[in-house]
C-alpha positions in Angstrom: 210.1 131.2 149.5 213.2 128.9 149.2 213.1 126.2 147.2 215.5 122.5 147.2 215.2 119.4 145.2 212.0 118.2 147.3 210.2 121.3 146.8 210.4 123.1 143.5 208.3 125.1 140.7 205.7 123.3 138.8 207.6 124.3 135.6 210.9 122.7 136.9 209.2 118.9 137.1 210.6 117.9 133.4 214.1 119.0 133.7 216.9 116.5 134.2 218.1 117.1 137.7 221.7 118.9 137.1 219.4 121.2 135.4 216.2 121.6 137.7 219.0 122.2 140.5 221.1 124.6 138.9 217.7 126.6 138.3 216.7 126.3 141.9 220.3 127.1 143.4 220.0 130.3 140.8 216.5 131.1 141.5 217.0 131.0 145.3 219.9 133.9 144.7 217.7 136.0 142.3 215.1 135.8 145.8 217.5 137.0 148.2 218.6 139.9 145.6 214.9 140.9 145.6 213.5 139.2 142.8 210.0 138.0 142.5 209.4 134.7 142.5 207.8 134.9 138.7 210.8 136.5 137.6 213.6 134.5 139.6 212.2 131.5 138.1 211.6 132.5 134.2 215.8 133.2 134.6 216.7 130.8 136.4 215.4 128.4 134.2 217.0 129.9 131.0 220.3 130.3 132.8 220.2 126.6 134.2 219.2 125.5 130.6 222.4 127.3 129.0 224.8 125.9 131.8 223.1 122.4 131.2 224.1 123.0 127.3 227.5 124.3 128.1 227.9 121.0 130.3 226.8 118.6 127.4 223.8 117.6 129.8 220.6 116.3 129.3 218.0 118.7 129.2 214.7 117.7 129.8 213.2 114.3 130.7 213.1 112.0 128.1 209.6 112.6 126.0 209.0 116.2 127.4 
């Protein structure tokens, strides 16, 4: 299943939003390469994190 910024991963609610999108646009490619959803998620969301770092963003919500 797909996701976009309205409908995401529970475990993507706390990220900034550069972040939470950059893990969705990466976990929706990990999907179409055959990826469970699990797994697409667990690297997208380290991959987003690094980018977000490399970026100088803001990680997580402020208090998470």
């Amino acid at each position: 299943m797909p996701w976009n910024k309205d409908d995401y991963p529970d475990s993507l609610k706390n990220f900034m939003a550069p972040i939470r999108n950059k893990a969705i646009e990466i976990a929706n490619e990990l999907l179409k390469d055959g990826y469970s959803e699990g797994r697409a998620i667990s690297i997208a969301t380290a991959k987003a994190k690094e980018w977000g770092e490399g970026h100088h963003e803001q990680i997580r919500k402020k208090g998470h």
